[in-house]
NUKOL-368663 format. One record per residue: residue number from 0; y, z, x of N, C-alpha, C in turn. Coordinates in steps of 0.2 Angstrom, whole numbers. Layout:
<atoms>
> NUM | Y | Z | X | Y | Z | X | Y | Z | X
...
</atoms>
This chain:
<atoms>
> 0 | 332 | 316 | 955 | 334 | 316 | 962 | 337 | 309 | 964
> 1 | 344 | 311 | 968 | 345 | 302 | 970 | 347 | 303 | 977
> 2 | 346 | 295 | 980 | 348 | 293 | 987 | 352 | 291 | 988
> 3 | 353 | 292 | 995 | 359 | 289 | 997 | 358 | 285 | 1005
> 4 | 357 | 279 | 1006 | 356 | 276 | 1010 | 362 | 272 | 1014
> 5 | 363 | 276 | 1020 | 370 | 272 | 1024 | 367 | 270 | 1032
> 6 | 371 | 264 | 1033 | 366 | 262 | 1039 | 374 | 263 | 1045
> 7 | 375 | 264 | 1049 | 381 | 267 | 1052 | 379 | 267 | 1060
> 8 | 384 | 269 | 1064 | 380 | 269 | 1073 | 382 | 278 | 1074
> 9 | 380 | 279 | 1080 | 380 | 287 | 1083 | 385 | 288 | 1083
> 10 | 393 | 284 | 1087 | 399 | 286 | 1086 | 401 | 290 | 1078
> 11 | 400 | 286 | 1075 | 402 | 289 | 1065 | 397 | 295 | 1064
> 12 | 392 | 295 | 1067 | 387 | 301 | 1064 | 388 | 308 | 1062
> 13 | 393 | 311 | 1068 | 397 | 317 | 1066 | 401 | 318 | 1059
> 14 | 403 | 312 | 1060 | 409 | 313 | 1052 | 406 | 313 | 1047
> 15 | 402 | 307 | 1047 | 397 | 306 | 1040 | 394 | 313 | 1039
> 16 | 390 | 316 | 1045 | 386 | 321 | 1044 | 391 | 327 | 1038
> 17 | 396 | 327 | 1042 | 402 | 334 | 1040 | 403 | 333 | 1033
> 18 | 402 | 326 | 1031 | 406 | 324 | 1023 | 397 | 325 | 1019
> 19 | 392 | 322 | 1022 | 387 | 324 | 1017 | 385 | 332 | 1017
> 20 | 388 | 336 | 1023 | 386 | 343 | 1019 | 393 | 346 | 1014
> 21 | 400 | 343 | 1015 | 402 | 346 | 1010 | 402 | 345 | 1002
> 22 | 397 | 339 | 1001 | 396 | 334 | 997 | 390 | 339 | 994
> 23 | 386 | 342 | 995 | 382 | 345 | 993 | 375 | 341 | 993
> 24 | 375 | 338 | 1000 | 369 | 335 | 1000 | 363 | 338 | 1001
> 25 | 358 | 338 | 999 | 351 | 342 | 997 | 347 | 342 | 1005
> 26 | 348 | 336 | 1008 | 347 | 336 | 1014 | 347 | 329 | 1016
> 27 | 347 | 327 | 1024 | 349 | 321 | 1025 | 343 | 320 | 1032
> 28 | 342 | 314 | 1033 | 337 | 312 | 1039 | 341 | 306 | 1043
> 29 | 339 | 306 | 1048 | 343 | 301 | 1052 | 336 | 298 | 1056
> 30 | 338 | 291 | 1056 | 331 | 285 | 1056 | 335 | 280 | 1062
> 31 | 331 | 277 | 1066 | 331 | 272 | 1070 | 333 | 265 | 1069
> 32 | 336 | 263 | 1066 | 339 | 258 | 1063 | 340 | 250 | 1068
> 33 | 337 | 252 | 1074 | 338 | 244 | 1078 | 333 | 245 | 1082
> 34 | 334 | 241 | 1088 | 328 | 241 | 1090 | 326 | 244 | 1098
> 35 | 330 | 249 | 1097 | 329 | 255 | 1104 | 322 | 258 | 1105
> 36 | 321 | 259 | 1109 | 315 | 262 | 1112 | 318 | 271 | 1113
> 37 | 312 | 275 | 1109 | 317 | 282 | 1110 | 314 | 286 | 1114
> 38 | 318 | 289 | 1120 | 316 | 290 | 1126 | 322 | 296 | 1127
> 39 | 321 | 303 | 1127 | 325 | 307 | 1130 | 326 | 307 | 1136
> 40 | 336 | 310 | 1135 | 337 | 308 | 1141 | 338 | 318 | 1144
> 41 | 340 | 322 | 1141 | 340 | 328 | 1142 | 337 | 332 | 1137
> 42 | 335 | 338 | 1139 | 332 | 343 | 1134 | 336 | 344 | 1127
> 43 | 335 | 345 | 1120 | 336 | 345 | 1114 | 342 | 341 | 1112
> 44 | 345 | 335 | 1118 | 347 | 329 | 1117 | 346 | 325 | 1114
> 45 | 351 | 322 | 1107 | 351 | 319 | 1102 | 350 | 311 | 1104
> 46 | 344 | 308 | 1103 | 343 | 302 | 1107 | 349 | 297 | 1104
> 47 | 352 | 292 | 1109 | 356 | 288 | 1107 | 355 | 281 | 1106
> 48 | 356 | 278 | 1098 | 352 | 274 | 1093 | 360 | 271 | 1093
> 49 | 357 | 263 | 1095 | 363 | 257 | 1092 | 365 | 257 | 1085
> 50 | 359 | 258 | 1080 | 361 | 258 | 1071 | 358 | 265 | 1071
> 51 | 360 | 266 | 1066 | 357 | 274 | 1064 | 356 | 273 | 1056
> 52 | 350 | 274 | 1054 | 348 | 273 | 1045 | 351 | 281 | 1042
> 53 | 354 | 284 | 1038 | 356 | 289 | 1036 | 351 | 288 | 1031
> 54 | 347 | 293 | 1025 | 345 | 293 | 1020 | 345 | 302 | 1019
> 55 | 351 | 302 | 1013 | 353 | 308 | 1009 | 348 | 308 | 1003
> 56 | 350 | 316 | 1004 | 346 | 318 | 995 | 352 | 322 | 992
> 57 | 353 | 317 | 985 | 358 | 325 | 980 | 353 | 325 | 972
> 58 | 357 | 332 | 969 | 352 | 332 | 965 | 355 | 330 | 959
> 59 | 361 | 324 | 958 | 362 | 322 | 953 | 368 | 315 | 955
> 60 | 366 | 311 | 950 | 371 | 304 | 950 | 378 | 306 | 954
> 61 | 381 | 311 | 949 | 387 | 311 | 951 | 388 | 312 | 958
> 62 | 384 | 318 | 961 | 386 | 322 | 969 | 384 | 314 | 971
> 63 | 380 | 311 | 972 | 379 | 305 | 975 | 385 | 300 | 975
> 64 | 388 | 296 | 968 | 392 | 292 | 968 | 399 | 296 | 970
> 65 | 400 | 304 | 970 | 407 | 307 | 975 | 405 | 306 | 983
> 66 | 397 | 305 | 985 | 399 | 303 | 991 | 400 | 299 | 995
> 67 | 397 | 294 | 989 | 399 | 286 | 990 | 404 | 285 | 991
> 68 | 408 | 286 | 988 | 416 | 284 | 986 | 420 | 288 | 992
> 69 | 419 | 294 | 995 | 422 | 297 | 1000 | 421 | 293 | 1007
> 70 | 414 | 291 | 1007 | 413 | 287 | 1013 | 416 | 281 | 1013
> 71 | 416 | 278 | 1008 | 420 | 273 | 1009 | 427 | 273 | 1009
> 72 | 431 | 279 | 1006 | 438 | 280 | 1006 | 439 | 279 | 1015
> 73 | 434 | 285 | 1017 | 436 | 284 | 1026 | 432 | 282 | 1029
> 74 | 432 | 273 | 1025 | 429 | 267 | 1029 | 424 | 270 | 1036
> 75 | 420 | 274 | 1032 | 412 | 275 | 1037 | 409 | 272 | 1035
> 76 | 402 | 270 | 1039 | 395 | 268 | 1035 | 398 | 260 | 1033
> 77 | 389 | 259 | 1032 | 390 | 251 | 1031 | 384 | 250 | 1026
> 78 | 383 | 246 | 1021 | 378 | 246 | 1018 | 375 | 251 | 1012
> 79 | 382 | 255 | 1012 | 379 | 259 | 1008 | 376 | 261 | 1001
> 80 | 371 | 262 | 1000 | 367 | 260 | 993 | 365 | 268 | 991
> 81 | 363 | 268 | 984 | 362 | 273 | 982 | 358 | 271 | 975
> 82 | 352 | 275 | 976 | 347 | 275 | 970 | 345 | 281 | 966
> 83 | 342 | 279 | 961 | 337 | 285 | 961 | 331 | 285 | 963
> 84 | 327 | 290 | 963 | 319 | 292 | 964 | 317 | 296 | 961
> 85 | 309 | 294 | 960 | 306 | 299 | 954 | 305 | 305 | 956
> 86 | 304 | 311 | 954 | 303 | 316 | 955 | 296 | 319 | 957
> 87 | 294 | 318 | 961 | 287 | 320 | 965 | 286 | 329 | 968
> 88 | 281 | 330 | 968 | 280 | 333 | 973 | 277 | 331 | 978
> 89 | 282 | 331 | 984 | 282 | 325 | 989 | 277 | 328 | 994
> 90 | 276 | 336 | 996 | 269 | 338 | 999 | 262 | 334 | 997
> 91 | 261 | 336 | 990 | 254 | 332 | 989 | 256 | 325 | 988
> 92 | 260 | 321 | 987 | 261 | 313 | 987 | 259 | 311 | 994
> 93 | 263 | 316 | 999 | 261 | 312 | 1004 | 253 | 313 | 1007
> 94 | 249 | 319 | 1004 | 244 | 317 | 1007 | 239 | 316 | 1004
> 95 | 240 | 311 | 998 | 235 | 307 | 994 | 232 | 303 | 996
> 96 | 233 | 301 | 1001 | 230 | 296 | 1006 | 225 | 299 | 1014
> 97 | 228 | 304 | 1011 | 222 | 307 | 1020 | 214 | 307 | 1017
> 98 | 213 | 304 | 1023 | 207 | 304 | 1023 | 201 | 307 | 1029
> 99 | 196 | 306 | 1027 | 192 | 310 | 1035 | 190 | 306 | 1041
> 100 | 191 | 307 | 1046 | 194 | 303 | 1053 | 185 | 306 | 1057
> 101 | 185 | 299 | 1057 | 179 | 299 | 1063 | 181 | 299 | 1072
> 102 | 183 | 304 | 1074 | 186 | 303 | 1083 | 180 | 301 | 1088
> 103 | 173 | 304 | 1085 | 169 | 301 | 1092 | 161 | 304 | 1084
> 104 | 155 | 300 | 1087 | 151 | 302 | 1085 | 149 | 309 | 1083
> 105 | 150 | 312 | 1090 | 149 | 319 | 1091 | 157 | 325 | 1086
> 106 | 161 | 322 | 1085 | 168 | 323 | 1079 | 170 | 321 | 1074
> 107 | 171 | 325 | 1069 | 173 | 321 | 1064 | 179 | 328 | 1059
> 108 | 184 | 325 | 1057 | 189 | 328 | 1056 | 190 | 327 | 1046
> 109 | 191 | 332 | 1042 | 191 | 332 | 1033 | 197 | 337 | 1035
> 110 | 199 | 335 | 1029 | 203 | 339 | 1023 | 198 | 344 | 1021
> 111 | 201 | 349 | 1020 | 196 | 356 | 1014 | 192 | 352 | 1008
> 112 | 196 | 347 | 1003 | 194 | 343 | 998 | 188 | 339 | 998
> 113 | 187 | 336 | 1007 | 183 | 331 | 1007 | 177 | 333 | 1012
> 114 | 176 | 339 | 1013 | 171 | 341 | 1017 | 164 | 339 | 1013
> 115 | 159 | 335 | 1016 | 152 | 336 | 1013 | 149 | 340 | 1012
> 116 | 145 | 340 | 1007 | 141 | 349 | 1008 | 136 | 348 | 1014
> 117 | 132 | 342 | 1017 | 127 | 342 | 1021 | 133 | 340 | 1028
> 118 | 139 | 342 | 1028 | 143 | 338 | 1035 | 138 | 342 | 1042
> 119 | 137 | 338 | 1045 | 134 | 339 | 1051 | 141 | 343 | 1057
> 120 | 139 | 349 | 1059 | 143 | 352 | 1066 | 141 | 347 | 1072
> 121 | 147 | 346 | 1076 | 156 | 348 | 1078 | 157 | 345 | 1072
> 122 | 160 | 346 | 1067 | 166 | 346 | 1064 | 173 | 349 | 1062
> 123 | 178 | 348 | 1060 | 185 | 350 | 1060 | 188 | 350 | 1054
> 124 | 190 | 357 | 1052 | 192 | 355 | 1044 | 200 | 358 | 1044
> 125 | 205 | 352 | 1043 | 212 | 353 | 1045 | 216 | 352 | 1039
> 126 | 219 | 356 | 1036 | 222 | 357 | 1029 | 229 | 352 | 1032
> 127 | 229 | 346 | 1029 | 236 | 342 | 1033 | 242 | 347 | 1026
> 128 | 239 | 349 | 1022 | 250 | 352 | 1020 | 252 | 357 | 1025
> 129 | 247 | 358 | 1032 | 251 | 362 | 1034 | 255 | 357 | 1040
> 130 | 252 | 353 | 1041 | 256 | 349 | 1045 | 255 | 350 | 1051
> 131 | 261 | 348 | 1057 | 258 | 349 | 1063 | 253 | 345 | 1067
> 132 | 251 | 341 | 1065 | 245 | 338 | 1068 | 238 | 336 | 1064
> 133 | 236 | 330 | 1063 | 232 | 329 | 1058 | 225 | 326 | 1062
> 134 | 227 | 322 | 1067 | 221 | 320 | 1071 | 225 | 311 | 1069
> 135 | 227 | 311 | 1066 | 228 | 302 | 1064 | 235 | 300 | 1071
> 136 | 239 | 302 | 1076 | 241 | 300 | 1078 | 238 | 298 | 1083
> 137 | 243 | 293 | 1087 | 238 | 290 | 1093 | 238 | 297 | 1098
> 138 | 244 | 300 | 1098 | 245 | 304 | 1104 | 237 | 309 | 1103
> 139 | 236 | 314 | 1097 | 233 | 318 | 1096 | 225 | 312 | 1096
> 140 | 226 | 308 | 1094 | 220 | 306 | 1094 | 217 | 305 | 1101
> 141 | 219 | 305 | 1104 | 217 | 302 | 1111 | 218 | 309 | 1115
> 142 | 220 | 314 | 1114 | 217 | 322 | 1118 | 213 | 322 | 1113
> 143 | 207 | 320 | 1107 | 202 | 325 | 1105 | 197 | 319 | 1106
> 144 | 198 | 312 | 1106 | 192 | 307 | 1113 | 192 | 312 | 1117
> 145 | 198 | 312 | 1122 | 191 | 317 | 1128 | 192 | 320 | 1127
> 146 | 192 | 327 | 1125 | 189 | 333 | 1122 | 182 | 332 | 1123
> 147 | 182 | 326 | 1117 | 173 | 325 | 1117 | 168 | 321 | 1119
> 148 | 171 | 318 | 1127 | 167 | 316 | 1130 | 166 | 320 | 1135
> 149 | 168 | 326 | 1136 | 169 | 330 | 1141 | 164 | 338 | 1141
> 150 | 162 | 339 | 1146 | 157 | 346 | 1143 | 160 | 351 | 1142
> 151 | 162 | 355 | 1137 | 167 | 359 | 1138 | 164 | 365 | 1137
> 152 | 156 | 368 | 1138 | 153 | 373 | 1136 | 153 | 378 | 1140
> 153 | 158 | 383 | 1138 | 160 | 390 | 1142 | 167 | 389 | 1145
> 154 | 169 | 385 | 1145 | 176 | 382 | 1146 | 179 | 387 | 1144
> 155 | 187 | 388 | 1148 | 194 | 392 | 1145 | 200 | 387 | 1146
> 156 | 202 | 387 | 1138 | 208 | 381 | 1139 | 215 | 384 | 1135
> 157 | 220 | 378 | 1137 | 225 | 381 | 1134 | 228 | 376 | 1132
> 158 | 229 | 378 | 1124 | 231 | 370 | 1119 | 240 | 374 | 1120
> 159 | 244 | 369 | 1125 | 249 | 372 | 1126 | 254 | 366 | 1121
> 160 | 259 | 371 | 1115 | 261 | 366 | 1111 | 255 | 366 | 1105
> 161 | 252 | 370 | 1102 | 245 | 370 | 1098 | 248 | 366 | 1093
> 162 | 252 | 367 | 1088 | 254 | 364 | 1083 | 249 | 365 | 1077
> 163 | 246 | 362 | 1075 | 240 | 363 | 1069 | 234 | 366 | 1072
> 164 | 234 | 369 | 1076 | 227 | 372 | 1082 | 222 | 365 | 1082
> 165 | 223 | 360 | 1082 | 217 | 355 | 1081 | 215 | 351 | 1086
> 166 | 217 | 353 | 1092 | 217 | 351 | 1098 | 212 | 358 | 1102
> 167 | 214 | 365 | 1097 | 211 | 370 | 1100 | 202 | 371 | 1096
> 168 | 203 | 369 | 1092 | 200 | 369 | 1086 | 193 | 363 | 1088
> 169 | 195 | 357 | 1089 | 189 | 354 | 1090 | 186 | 357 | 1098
> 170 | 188 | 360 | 1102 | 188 | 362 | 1110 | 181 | 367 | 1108
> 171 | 183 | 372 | 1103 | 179 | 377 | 1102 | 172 | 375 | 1098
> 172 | 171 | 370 | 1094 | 168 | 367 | 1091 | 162 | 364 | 1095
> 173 | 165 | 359 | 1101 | 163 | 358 | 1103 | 161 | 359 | 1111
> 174 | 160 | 368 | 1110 | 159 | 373 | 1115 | 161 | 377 | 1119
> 175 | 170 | 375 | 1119 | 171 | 380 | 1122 | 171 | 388 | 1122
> 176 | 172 | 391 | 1127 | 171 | 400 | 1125 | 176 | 401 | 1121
> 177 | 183 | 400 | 1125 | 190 | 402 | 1121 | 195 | 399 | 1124
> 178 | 200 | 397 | 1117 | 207 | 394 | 1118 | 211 | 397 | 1118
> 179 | 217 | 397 | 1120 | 223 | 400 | 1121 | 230 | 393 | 1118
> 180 | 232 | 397 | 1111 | 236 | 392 | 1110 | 243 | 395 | 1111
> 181 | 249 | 390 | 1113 | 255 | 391 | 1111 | 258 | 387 | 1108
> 182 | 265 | 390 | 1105 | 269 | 384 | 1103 | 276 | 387 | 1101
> 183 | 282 | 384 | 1102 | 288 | 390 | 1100 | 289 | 391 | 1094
> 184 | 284 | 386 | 1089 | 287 | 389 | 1082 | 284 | 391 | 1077
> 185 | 284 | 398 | 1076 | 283 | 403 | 1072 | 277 | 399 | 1066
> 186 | 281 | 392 | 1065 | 279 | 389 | 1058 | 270 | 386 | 1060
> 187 | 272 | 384 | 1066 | 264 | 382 | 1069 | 260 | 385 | 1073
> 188 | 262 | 391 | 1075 | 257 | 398 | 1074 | 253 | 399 | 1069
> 189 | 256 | 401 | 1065 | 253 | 401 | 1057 | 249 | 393 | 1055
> 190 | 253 | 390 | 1055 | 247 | 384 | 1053 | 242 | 384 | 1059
> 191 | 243 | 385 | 1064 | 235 | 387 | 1068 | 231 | 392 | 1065
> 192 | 233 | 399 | 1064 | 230 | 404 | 1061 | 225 | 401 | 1055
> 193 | 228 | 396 | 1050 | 226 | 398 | 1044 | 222 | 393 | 1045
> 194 | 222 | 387 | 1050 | 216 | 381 | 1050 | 210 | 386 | 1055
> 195 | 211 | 391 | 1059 | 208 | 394 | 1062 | 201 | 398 | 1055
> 196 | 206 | 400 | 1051 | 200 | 403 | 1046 | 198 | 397 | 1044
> 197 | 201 | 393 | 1042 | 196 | 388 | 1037 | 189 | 386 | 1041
> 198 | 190 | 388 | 1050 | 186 | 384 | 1053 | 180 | 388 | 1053
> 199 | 182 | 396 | 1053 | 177 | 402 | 1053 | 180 | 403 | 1061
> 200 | 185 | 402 | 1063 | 184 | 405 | 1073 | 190 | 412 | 1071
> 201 | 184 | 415 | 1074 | 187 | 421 | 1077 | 193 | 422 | 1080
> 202 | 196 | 428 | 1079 | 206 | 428 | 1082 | 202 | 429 | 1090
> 203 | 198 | 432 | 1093 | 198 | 433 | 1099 | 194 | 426 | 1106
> 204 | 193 | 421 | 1099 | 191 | 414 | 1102 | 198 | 408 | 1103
> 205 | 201 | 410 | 1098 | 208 | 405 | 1097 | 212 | 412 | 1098
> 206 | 214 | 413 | 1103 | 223 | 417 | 1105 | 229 | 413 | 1103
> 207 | 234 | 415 | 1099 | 238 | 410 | 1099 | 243 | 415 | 1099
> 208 | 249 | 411 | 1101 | 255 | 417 | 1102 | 262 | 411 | 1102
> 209 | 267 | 414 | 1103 | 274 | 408 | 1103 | 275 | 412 | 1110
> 210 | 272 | 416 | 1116 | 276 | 416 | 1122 | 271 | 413 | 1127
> 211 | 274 | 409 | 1134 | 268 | 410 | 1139 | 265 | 415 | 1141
> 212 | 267 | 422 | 1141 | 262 | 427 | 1145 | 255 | 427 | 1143
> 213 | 254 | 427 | 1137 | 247 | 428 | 1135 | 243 | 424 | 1138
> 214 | 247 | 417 | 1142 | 240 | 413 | 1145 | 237 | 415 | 1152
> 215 | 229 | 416 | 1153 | 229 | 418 | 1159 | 230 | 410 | 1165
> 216 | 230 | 412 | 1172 | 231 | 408 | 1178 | 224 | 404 | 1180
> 217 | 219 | 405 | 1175 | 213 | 403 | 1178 | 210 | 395 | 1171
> 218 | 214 | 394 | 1169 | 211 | 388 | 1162 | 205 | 385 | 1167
> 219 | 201 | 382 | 1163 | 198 | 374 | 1165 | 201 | 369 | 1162
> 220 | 203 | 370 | 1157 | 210 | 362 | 1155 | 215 | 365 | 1152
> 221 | 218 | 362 | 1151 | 227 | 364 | 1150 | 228 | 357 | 1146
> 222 | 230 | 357 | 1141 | 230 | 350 | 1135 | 238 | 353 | 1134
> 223 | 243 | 347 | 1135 | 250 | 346 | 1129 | 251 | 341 | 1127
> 224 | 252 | 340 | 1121 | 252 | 335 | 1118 | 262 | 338 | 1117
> 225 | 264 | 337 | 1119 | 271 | 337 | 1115 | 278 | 332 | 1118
> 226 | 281 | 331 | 1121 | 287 | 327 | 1123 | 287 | 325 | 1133
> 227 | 291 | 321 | 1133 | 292 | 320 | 1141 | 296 | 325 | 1143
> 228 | 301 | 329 | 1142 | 305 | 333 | 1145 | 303 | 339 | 1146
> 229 | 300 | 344 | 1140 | 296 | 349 | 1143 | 291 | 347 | 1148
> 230 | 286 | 341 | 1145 | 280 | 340 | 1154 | 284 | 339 | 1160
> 231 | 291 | 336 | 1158 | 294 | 337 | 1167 | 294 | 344 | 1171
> 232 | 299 | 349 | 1164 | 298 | 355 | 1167 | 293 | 361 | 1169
> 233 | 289 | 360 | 1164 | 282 | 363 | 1167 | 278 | 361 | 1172
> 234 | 279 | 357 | 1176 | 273 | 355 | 1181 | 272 | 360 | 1184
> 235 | 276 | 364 | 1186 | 272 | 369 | 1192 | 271 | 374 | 1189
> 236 | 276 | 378 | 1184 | 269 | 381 | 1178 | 262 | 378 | 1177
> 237 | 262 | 372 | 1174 | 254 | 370 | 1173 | 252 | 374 | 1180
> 238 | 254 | 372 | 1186 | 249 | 372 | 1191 | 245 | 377 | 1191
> 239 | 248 | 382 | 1190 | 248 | 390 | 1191 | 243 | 391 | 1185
> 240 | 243 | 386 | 1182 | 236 | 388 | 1176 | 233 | 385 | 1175
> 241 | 230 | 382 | 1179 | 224 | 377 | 1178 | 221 | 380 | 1186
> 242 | 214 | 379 | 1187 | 210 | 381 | 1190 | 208 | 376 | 1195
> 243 | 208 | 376 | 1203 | 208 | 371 | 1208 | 204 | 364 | 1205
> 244 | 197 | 364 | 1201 | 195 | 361 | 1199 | 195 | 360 | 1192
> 245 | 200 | 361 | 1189 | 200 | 360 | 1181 | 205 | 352 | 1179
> 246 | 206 | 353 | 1175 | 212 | 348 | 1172 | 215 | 349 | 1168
> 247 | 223 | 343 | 1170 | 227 | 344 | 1165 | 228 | 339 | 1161
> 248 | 231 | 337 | 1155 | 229 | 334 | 1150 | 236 | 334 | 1148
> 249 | 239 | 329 | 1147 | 247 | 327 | 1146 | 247 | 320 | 1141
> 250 | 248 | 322 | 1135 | 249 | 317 | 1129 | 256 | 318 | 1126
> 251 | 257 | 312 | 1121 | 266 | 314 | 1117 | 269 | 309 | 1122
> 252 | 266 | 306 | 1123 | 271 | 301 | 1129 | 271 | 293 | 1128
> 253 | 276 | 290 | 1127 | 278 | 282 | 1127 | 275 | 280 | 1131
> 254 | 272 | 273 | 1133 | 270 | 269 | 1137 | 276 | 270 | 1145
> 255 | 282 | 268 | 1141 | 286 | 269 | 1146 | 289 | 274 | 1149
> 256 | 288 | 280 | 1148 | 288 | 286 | 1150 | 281 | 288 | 1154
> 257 | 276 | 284 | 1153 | 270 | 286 | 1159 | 270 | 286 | 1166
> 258 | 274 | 282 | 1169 | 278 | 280 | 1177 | 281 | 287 | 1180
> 259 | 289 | 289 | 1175 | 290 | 293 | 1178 | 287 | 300 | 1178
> 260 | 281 | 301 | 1172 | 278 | 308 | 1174 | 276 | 306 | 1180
> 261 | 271 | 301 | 1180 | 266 | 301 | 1185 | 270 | 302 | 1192
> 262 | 275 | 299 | 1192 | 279 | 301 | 1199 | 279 | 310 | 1201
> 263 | 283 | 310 | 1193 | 285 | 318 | 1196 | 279 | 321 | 1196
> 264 | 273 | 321 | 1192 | 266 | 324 | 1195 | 263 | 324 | 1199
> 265 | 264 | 318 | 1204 | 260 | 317 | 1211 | 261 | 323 | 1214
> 266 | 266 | 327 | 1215 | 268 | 333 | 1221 | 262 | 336 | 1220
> 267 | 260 | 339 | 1215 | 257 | 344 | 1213 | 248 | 341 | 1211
> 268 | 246 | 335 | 1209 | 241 | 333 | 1204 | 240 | 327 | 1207
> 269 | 232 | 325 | 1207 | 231 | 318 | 1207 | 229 | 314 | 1199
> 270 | 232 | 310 | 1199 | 232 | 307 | 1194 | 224 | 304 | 1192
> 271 | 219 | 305 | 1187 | 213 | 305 | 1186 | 213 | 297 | 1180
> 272 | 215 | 299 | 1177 | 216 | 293 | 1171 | 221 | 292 | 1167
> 273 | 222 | 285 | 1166 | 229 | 282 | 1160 | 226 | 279 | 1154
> 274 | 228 | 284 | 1147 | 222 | 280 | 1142 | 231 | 277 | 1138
> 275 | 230 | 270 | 1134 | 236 | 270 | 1128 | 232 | 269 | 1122
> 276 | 236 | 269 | 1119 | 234 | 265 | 1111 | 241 | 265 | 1108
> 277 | 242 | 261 | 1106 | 248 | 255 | 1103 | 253 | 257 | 1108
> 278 | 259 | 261 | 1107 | 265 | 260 | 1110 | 265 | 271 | 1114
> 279 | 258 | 271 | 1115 | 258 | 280 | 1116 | 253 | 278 | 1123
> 280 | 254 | 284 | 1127 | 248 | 287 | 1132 | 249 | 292 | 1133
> 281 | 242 | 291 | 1136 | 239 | 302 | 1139 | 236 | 299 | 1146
> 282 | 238 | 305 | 1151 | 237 | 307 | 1156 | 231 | 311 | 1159
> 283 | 228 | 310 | 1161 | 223 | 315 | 1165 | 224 | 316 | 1173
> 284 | 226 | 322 | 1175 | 228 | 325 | 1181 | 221 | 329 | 1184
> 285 | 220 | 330 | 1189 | 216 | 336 | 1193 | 219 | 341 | 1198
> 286 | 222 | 347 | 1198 | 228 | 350 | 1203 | 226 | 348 | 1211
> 287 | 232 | 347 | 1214 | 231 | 347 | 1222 | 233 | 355 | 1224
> 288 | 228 | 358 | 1228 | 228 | 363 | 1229 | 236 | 363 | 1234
> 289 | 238 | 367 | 1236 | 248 | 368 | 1237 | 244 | 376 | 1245
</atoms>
């Protein structure tokens, strides 16, 4: 396997991109290369980066050194280097290092691998090759703090965005009746499902689906851990599904991007708490009845 590393700006991105797929590249990622803050400005909007890191995959010297030579024939790209890499199986490489995550006393999160046979309940067992969510970032870490400082026994919640169910997952653990999860993609349904069985929860305790109907209007929390733009346009959906006295729970968000929720949420929501950790925060809402 070899790489191909180009550092280039947004303007050139189109072109390079056109030339690494006729080139027969294996696939390519596009990296943050300067020192921008990434902040969308419109729905499925390609954030716009001063440098951009390209790093291609081909699956031999040559397709690599032909698209070397192309990019430089039509003076694209800057710095462009090309190596090889050893051949991995880059699922299990990457998660040779996961380890089991302590979130609160009362939570603790393994791998299938690393469960103790004497593990004490609430615990959460999250198979990371499914991805989706592992409990180690700050956004997800800090919905499954309050989770567990929170009484959630008989509760109905909706992990909207469920991703790995691990947000629905510790909910239930930690007493709620039933979760209702969503998410648009097929692929984190299923990784909800199959962390659901590892956990032993019942399909009519964790509902997961990819549409909104299935959630009813009456939650006691509403948890999304996902981006700023969808939390802008859902606001008055949430309201409609969280319960006069419930709460909504708004994670997946920049430090900088806290302000502007909070503005657009005041119509509807009083603002309960601002937790951060490094360069992330979550929100805690309570609805204003309308």
């Amino acid at each position: 396997m070899w790489q191909l590393d180009i550092l280039t700006t947004d303007n050139e991105y189109p072109e390079i991109e056109t030339i690494l797929e006729t080139q027969q590249a294996l696939s390519f990622s596009m990296l943050n290369a300067g020192d921008d803050i990434i902040i969308e400005h419109e729905l499925n909007e390609k954030p716009a980066w001063s440098f951009i890191k390209i790093e291609a995959l081909f699956a031999s010297q040559e397709l690599t050194d032909s698209a070397k030579k192309t990019l430089e024939a039509a003076n694209l790209g800057q710095n462009i280097k090309s190596y090889e890499i050893a051949n991995k199986n880059w699922i299990i490489y990457g998660l040779k290092d996961f380890q089991a995550i302590a979130i609160a006393e009362n939570l603790w999160i393994y791998p299938p691998w690393l469960v103790p046979p004497n593990a004490k309940e609430p615990f959460i067992v999250i198979d990371p090759g499914f991805a989706f969510g592992t409990g180690q970032h700050a956004t997800t870490k800090m919905c499954l703090e309050w989770l567990s400082q929170h009484d959630l026994k008989g509760k109905t919640i909706i992990d909207y965005g469920c991703g790995s169910g691990i947000l629905a997952l510790a909910a239930l653990k930690l007493g709620a009746k039933k979760v209702y999860g969503i998410d648009i993609d097929p692929q984190a349904c299923d990784a909800s499902r199959q962390n659901a069985s590892l956990n032993h929860i019942l399909e009519h305790q964790f509902i997961i689906g990819e549409h909104p109907e299935i959630l009813p209007n009456d939650s006691d929390i509403l948890i999304a851990n996902i981006v700023m733009n969808p939390l802008l346009a859902f606001r008055d959906f949430f309201h409609e599904k969280v319960k006069s006295d419930g709460y909504l729970v708004l994670s997946g968000l920049l430090n900088a991007q806290l302000d502007p929720v909070i503005d657009h949420y005041q119509h509807c929501f009083q603002l309960q708490a601002t937790h951060t950790e490094l360069d992330w925060g979550c929100l805690v809402f309570k609805p204003i009845p309308l």
